[in-house]
N, C-alpha and C positions, 0 to 999 in steps of 0.2 A: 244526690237526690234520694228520699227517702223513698223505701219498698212499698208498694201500695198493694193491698189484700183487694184480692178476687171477687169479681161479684157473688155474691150467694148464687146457687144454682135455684132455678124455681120448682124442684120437688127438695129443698133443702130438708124441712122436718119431718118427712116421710124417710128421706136419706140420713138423718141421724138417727130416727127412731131405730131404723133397720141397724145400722153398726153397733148401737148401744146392744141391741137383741142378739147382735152376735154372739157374744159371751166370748171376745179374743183381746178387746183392749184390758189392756196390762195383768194378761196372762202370757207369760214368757215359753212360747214353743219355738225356738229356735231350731230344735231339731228337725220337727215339723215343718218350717217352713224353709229353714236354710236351703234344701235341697232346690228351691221353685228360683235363688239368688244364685247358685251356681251356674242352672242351668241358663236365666236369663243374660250370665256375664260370657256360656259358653256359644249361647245364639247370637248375641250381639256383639260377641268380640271387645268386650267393655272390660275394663278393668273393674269397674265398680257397678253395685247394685245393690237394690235393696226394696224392702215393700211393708207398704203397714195403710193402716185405717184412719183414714181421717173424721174426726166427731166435731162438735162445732167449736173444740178449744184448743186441739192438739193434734199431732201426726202420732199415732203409736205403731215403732216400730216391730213387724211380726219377725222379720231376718233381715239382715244388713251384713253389706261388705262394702266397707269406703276405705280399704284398706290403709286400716289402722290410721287414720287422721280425723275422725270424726267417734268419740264413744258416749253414746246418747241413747237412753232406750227412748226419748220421746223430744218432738221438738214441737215449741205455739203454734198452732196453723196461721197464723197471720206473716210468719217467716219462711214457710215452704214454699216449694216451687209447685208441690202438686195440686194447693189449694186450687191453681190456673187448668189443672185436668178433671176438676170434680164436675163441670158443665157441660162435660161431650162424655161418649159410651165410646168414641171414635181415638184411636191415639193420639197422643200430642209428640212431636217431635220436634226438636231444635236444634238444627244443623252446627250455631253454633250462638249462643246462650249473648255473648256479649252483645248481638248485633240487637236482641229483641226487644222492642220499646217498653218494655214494661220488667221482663224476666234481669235483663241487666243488671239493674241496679241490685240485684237480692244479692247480701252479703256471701254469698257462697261461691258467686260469681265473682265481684269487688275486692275479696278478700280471701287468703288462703282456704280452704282449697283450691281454688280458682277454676271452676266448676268451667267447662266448654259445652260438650255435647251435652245435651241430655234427651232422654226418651221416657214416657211415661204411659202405660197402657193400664187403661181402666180396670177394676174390679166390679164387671156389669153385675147385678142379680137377674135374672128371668123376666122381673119387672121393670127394669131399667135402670135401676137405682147403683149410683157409682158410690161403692163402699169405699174405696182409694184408691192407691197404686200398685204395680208392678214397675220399679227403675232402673231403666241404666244410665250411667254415665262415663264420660271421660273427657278428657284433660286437652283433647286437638276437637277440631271441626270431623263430623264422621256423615257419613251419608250411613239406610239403613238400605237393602236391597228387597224386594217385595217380598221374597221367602222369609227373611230375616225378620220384616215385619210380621206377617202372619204365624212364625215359629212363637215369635212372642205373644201374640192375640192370643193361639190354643193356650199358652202356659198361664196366663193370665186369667183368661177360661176355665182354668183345670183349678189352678188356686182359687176361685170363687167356688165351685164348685165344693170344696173341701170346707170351705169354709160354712155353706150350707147346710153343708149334710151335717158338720157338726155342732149348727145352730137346731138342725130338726130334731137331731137326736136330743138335746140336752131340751129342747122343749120338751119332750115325749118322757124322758126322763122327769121330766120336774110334774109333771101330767100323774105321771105313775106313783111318787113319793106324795103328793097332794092328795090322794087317795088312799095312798097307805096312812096317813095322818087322819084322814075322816076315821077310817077304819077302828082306830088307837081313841080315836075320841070318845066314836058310838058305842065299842064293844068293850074297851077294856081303860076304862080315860084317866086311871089311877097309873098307869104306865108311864115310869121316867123317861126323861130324853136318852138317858144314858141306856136304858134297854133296848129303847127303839135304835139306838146307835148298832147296839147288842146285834140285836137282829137282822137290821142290815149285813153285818160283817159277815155274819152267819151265812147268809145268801151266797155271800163274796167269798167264801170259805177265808177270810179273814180271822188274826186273831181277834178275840171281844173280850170287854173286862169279865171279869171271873161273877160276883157281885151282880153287875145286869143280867149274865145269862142266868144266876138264879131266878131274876124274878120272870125270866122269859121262860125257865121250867116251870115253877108255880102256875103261869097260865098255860102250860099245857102246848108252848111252842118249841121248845127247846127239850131233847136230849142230851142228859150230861152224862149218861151212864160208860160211854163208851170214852177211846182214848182223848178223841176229840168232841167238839161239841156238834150235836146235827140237830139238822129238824125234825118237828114230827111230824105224823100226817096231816095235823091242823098247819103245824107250820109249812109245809110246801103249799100244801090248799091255799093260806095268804101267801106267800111265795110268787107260786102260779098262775094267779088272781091278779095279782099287782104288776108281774111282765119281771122280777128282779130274779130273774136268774144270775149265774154267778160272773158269765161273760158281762152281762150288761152293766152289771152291778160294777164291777172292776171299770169300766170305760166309764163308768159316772164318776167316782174316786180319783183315777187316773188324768182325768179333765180339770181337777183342780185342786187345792194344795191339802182342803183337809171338808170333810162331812159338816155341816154347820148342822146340828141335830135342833138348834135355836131356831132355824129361820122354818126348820121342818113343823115345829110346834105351832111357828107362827100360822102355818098354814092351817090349821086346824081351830087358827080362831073365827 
């Protein structure tokens, strides 16, 4: 019999808007999150586990452990199990996967790996909104005990939570570069991408091209005199101004693979 996909939940587009705003599908933080898969295979006694975002085409995995029979960083949502958890804030659990009228037939169950238990605890937002999952699974029929349950609620809890805060932050972050880009327009609009790159780094105590930070000393924001390059009083003033100190600055870089100083101009249209 074929798989049949889950109803839409009725805050669906309010619940992709939110995952899209994440800023976590197909950025690979395994590091980040593997620790939330360990801990969920050590609360539930699972051999297996894993957790990602579901948006309205795909499951994108944030950490996984199907040890070793499964290597996918993302699978269709019309083939998950979890698409079936996106309608409750409340857990979904299955004692044991084959009996369930509907979950049965999903190849995962049908066909090697041959999926038994499985458990699935929401990624609620504040507002209600289920971002995806948190899973375990394994191989027998398992019952979970109410501790066991609610061990995994909090961690689930905690993983939304992270995932938040690094949606606030990288708004506030992008708040702060969109102003620094006014700034570059109104005062000094002859300024390359490549200098405002400059500048940034500068912030970040980063290296910067040689080249840009000239023309970031020409205006009077850059010191080149010394071993390294720093700012000046105008430059920490916009510094200061804009929230880009060197910590923050590093955790905006650090969040993704490279600076797009393109999309910063864009902003400035």
């Amino acid at each position: 019999m074929v798989y049949e996909a889950a109803p839409l939940p009725v805050n669906e587009a309010a619940r992709n808007a939110r995952v899209h705003r994440s800023g976590v599908m197909d950025v690979h933080q395994e590091e980040r999150y593997g620790l939330y898969v360990e801990l969920a295979k050590m609360i539930s006694d699972c051999p297996v586990a894993y957790t990602g975002l579901l948006d309205e085409d795909r499951q994108f995995f944030l950490a996984k452990d199907f040890g070793g029979l499964i290597d996918a960083d993302e699978v269709p949502r019309n083939l998950t199990l979890c698409q079936y958890a996106l309608g409750s804030t409340d857990p979904t659990i299955v004692q044991d996967l084959r009996n369930h009228p509907k979950l049965k037939h999903n190849p995962l169950v049908t066909d090697p790996p041959n999926w038994v238990f499985w458990g699935a605890y929401p990624l609620v937002t504040d507002d209600g909104l289920v971002l995806g999952t948190l899973c375990t699974v394994d191989y027998q029929p398992r019952t979970m005990s109410p501790e066991q349950i609610q061990g995994m609620e909090k961690l689930a809890g905690n993983m939304t939570l992270l995932i938040t805060l690094q949606m606030q932050e990288r708004d506030a972050i992008t708040e702060r570069m969109a102003k620094l880009a006014g700034y570059f327009r109104k005062s000094l609009p002859a300024t390359s991408p490549a200098a405002i790159e400059a500048f940034l780094n500068v912030c970040g105590g980063i290296p910067a091209d040689t080249e840009a930070l000239k023309d970031l000393e020409a205006n009077g924001l850059v010191d080149l005199t010394g071993s390294v390059p720093d700012l000046t009083a105008s430059g920490r003033e916009l510094q200061a101004e804009h929230g880009l100190n060197a910590a923050t600055y590093r955790r905006t870089i650090s969040a993704s693979s490279s600076l797009n100083v393109e999309d910063l101009f864009a902003m400035m249209d």
